[in-house]
C-alpha positions in Angstrom: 84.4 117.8 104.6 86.5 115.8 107.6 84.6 114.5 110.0 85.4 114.1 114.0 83.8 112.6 116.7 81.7 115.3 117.8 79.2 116.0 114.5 77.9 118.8 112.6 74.9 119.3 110.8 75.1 118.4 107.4 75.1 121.7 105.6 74.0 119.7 102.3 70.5 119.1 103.5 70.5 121.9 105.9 71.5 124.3 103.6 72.0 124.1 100.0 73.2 127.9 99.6 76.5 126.6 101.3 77.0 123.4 99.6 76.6 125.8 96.3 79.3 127.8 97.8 82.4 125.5 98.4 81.3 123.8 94.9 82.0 127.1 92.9 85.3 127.4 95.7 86.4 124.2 94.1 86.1 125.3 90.7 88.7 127.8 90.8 91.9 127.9 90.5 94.5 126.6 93.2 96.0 129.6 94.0 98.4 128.0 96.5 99.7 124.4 97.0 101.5 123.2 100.0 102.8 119.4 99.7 104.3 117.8 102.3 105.7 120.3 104.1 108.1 119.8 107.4 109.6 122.0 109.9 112.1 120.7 112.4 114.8 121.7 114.6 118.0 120.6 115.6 119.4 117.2 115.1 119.1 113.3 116.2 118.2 113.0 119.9 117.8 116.8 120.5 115.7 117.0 116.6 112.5 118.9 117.5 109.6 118.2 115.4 107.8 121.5 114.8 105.1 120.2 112.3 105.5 117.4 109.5 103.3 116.5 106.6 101.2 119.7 106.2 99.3 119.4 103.0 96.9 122.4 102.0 95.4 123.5 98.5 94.1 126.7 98.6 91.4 128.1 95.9 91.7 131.5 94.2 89.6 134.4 96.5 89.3 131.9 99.6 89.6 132.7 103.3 91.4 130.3 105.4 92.3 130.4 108.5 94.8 128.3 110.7 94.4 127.5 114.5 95.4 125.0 117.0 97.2 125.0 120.1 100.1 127.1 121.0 103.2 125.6 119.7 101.6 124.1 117.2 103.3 125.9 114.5 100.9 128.2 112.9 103.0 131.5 113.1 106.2 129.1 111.5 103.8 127.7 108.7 103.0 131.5 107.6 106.4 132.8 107.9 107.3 129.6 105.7 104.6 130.5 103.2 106.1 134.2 103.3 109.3 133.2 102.4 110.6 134.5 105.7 111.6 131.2 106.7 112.4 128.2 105.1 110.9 124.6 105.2 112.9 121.6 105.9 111.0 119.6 103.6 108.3 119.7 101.5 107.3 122.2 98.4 105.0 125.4 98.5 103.6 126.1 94.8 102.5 129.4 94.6 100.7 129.5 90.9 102.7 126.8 89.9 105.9 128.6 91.0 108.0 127.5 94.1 108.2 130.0 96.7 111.7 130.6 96.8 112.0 134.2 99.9 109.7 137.3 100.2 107.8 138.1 97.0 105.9 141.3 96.2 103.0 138.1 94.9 102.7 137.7 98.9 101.3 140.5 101.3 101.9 140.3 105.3 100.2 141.6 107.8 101.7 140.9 111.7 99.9 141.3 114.7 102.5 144.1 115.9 102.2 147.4 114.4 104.6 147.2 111.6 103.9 151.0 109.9 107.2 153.0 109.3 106.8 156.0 112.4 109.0 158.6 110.5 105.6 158.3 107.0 102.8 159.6 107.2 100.2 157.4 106.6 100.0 157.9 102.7 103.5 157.6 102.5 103.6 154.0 104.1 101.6 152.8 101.6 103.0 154.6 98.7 106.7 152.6 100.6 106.1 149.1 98.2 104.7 151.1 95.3 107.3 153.0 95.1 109.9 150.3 95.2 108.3 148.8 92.7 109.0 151.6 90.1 106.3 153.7 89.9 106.5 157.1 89.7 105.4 159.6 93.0 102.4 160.6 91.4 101.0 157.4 90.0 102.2 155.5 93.6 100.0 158.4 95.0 97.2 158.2 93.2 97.2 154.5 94.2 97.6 154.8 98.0 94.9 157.4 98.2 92.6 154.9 96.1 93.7 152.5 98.9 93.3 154.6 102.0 89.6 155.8 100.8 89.0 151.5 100.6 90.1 151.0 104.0 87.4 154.0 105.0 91.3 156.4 105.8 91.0 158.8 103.2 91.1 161.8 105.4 94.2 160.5 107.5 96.4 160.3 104.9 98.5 163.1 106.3 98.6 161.9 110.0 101.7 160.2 111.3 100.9 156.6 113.1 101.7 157.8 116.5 98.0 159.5 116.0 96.1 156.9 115.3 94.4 154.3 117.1 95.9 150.2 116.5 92.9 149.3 114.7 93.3 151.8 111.9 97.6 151.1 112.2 96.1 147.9 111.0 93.9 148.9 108.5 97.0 151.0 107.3 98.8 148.3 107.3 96.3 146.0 105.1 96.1 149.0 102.8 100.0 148.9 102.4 99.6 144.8 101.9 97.1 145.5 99.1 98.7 148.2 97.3 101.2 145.7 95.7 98.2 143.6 94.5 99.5 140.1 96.0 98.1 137.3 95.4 97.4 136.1 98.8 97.3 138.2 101.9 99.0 136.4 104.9 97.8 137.4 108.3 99.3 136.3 111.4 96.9 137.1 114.5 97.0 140.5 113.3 93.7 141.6 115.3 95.5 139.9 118.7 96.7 143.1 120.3 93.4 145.2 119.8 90.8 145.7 122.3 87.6 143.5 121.9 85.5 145.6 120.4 88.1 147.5 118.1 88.5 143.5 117.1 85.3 143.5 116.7 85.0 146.0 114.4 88.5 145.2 112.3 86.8 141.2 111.2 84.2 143.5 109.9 86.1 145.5 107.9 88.4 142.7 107.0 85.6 141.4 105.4 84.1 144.2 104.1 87.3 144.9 102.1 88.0 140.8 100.7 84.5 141.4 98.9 86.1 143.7 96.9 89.4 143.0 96.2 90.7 139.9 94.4 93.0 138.4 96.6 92.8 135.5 98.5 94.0 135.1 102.2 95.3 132.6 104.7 94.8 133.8 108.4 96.4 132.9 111.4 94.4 133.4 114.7 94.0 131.6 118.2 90.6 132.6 118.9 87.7 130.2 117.4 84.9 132.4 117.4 87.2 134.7 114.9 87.8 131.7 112.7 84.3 130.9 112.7 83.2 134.4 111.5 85.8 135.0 109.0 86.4 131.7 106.8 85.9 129.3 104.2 87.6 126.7 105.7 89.4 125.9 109.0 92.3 124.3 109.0 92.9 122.6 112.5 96.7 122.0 113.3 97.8 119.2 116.2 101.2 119.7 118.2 103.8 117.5 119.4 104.2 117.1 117.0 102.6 119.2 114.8 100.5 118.0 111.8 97.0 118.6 110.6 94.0 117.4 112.5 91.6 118.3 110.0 90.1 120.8 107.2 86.9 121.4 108.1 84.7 123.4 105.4 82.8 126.2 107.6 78.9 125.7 107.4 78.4 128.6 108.7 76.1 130.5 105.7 77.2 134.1 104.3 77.1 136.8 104.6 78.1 137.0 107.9 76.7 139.0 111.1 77.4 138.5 114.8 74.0 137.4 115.1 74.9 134.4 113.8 77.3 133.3 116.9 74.3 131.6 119.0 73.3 130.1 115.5 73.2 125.8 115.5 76.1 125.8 112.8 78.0 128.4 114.6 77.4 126.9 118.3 77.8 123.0 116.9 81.4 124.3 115.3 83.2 125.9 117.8 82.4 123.1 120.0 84.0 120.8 117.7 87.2 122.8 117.1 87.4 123.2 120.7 87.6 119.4 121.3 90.0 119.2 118.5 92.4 122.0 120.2 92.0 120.6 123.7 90.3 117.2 123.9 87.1 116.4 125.6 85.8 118.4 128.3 86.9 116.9 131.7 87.8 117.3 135.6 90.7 119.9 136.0 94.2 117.5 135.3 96.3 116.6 138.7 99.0 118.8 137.7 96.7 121.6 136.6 95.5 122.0 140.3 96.9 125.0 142.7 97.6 124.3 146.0 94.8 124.7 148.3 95.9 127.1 150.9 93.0 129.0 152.1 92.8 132.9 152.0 89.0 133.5 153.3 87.3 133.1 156.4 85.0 129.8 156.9 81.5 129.7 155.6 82.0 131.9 152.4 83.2 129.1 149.9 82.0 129.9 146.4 80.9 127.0 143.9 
């Protein structure tokens, strides 16, 4: 575990069900290794450094999750990992195996509603199942097995005009899963729901990675989600971009909301804020609006 300024309680004498935990994490498998890896664009005196140096090994069946400030790089780093976009240095192993473009071995999941409008919601996630040579009835078979894990059984014929985003999105993890990837990427995917449909989607994100062997790196901005859903945390910097730290969640599961006024849970986010935005002080100079008053004297508010 990395340590900043602004301390945790140690989890090892606090809690020896989580030291347990990320000692059987490091005894699997690296599912995915990221060495050195750069982004940059342009050249000489107008070369922008995106991020630089990004190292990450990442265990079989672990959640990670990836925040820092915007502009940091996070969405880049995924799409990277995806094989949507390409690195300008640096290697991504992926069992073993360099990650050369898209792979069926990879699973995405965007924050915008990706489902194809003209399926129905079976038939999106029969799409990659399909594609991969399988016959209509077997690809069938398997969606519906999919749908029924994702709790949308019985809105396998509905179109996604008629459903709500969260269950687009739990469509959309369905269609992810259906080609048994091994590792689900995630970028913000929950950002566009309401708070409580968000609410309820980390739930059944979770509910769901119990039971499925896959492992998944997660991109979010929001540091009470990274909290609640993760292993570890990995904590990137900007201008430019690098990692600040991997920090291993204390944080005990199985997880409820209760636990958000929890010591561990409190004592974290306060620590990942200061590493996204520095130590709390007086609002900056150029951070001030101009003071022109639109009230009448007397009524100032604190």
């Amino acid at each position: 575990m990395v340590h900043s300024a602004l301390a945790l309680p140690d989890y090892r004498d606090q809690a020896p069900e989580v030291a347990a935990r990320f000692e059987r994490i490091r005894q699997r498998p690296v599912i995915l290794r990221v060495k050195d890896l750069e982004k940059t664009y342009g050249l000489d005196a107008e070369r922008h450094v995106v991020f630089d140096h990004v190292s990450l090994d990442i265990h079989r069946r672990e959640f990670i999750t990836v925040i820092g400030p915007s502009g940091c790089g996070k969405s880049t780093f995924i799409r990277i990992v995806a094989g949507l976009d390409e690195a300008t240095s640096g290697d991504i192993l992926l069992d073993g195996k360099a990650v050369a473009g898209p792979g069926p071995d990879r699973g995405m999941v965007f924050q915008g509603y990706t489902l194809f409008p003209w399926l129905t919601v079976k038939r999106n996630v029969m799409f990659g199942l399909r594609a991969r040579g399988k016959s209509s009835s077997t690809a069938e078979s398997e969606a519906r097995s999919w749908l029924d894990m994702v709790g949308l059984a019985k809105f396998e014929n509905a179109y996604p005009h008629e459903l709500s985003g969260g269950m687009k999105q739990r469509v959309a993890i369905a269609r992810a899963l259906a080609n048994e990837p091994r590792i689900l990427l995630m970028d913000e995917p929950f950002g566009a729901l309401d708070a409580q449909t968000r609410c309820k989607m980390q739930g059944y994100l979770q509910q769901i990675w119990r039971k499925v062997d896959v492992t998944i790196l997660f991109i979010t901005h929001d540091l009470d989600e990274a909290i609640y859903l993760s292993d570890r945390i990995l904590v990137l910097g900007t201008n430019p971009g690098g990692v600040r730290e991997i920090i291993e969640n204390p944080v005990p599961r199985p997880r409820s909301v209760a636990q958000f006024i929890s010591p561990e849970f409190v004592a974290l986010k306060a620590r990942l804020d200061e590493l996204i935005h520095g130590p709390a002080t007086e609002t900056a100079e150029e951070d001030k609006l101009p003071m022109a008053r639109m009230t009448m004297a007397g009524d100032d508010v604190e």
